[in-house]
C-alpha positions as CSV (number, residue, x, y, z in Angstrom):
1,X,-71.1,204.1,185.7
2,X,-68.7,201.2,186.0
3,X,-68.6,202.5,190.1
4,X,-71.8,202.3,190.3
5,X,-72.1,198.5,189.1
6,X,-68.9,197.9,191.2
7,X,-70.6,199.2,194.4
8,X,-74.1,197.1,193.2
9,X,-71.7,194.0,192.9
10,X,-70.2,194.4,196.5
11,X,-73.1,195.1,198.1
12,X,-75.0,191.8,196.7
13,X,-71.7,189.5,197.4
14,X,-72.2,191.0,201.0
15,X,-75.7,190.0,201.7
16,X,-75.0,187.0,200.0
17,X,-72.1,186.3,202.5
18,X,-74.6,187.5,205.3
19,X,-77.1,185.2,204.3
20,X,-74.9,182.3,204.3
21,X,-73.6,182.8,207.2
22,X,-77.5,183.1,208.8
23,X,-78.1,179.8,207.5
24,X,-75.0,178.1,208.9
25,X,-75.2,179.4,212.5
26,X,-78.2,178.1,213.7
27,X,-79.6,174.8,212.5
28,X,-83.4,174.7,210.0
29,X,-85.6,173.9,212.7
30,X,-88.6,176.1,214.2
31,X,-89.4,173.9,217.2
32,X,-86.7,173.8,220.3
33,X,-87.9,171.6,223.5
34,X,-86.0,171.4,226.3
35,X,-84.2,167.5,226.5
36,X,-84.9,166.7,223.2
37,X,-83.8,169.1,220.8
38,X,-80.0,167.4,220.0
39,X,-79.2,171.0,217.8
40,X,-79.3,172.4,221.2
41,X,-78.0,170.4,224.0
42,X,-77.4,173.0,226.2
43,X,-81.2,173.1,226.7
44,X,-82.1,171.2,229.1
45,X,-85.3,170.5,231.4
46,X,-84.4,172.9,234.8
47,X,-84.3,171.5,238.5
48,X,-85.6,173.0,241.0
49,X,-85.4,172.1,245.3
50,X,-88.1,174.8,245.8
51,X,-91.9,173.5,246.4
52,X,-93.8,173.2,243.4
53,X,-96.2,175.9,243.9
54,X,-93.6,178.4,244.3
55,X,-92.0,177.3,241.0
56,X,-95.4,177.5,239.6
57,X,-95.6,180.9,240.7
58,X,-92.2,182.0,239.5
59,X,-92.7,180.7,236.1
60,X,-95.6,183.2,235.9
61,X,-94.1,185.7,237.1
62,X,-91.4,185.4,234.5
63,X,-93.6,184.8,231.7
64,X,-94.9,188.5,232.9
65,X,-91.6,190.4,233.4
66,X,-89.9,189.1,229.8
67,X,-90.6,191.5,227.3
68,X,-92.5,191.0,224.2
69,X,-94.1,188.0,226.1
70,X,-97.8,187.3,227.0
71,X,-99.6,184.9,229.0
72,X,-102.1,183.2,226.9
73,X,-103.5,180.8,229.8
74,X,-102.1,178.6,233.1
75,X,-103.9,175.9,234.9
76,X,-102.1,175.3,238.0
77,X,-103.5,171.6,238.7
78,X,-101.5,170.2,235.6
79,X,-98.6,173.0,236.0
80,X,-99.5,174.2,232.2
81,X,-98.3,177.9,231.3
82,X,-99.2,178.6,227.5
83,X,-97.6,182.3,226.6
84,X,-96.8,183.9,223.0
85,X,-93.1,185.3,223.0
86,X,-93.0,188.1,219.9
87,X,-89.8,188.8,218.1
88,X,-88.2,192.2,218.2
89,X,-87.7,193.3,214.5
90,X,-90.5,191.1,212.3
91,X,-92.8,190.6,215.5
92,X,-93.0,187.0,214.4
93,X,-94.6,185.2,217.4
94,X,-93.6,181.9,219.2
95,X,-95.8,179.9,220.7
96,X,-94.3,178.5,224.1
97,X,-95.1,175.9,226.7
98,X,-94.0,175.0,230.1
99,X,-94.7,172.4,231.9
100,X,-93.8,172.7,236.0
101,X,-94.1,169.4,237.5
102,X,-92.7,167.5,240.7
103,X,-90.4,164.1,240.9
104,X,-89.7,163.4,244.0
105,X,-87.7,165.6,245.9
106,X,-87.4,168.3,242.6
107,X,-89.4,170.8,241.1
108,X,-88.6,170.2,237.1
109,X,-89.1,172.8,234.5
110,X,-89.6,171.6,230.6
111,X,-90.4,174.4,228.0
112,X,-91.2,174.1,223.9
113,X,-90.9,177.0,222.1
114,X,-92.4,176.9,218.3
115,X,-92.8,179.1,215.7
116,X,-96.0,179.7,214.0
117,X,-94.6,180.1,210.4
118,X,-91.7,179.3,209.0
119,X,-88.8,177.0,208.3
120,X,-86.3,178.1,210.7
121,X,-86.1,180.3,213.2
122,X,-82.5,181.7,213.3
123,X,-82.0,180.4,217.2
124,X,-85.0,182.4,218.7
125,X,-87.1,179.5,220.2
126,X,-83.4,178.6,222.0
127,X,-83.3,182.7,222.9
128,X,-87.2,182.2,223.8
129,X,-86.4,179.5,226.2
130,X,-83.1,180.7,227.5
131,X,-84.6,183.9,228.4
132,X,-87.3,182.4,230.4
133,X,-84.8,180.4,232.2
134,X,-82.4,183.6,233.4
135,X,-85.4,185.5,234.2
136,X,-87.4,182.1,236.0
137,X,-83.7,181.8,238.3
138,X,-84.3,185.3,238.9
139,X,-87.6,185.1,240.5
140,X,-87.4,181.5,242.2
141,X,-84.2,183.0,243.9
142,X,-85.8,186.5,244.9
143,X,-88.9,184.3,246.3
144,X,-86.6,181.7,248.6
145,X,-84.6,184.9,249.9
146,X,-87.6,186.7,250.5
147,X,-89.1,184.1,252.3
148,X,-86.0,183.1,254.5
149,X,-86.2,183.2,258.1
């Protein structure tokens, strides 16, 4: 009997410890936004030397090829993309925006990941928008080599 409280005791110290240590590795917010989230400042608004339209088309393209994600709507004239990005385990859904827009010279890239419920989001809007990222290099670079002479 006194193993079995011994073994109840452990186990609830460890999830204690577990949940603790959830709480202190990623910061209380549910809203990460590339540029302006200081938690994360890694996270920054991506530039691009490619034509806008083929950014445009990249970012689409990405949005299709992550898993979990859907494209919810795109309207090319303002360089909108509004896609849902669902979380593995709970399959709690983030609502994400990009923004693909042209300064100059440079194609630039701003994304906002948010959760729909919640408090915090234990660093998946920063996975969210990291994710995107990787897999947006991926296809921007496939589409200039594809497209060299």
């Amino acid at each position: 009997m006194a193993l079995k409280y011994l073994t109840a005791g452990v186990v609830s110290l460890g999830l204690l410890a577990a949940t603790t240590w959830m709480l202190r590795a990623w910061p209380m917010i549910n809203v990460v936004e590339t540029g302006r989230t200081p938690e994360y400042p890694d996270i920054q608004p991506r530039v691009y030397r490619q034509p806008v339209e083929r950014v445009f088309d990249g970012a689409l393209h990405a949005v299709q090829r992550l898993p979990r994600w859907s494209l919810a709507s795109y309207r090319a004239a303002s360089g909108e993309i509004r896609a849902a990005a669902t979380s593995r385990v709970f399959r709690f859904v983030d609502d994400v925006l990009i923004t693909v827009t042209r300064r100059a010279d440079e194609t630039i890239v701003a994304v906002r990941s948010a959760s729909r419920i919640g408090r915090g989001d234990f660093g998946q809007n920063a996975r969210n928008i990291r994710a995107f990222f990787e897999e947006l290099d991926r296809q921007v670079s496939e589409s200039s080599h594809s497209q060299s002479p």
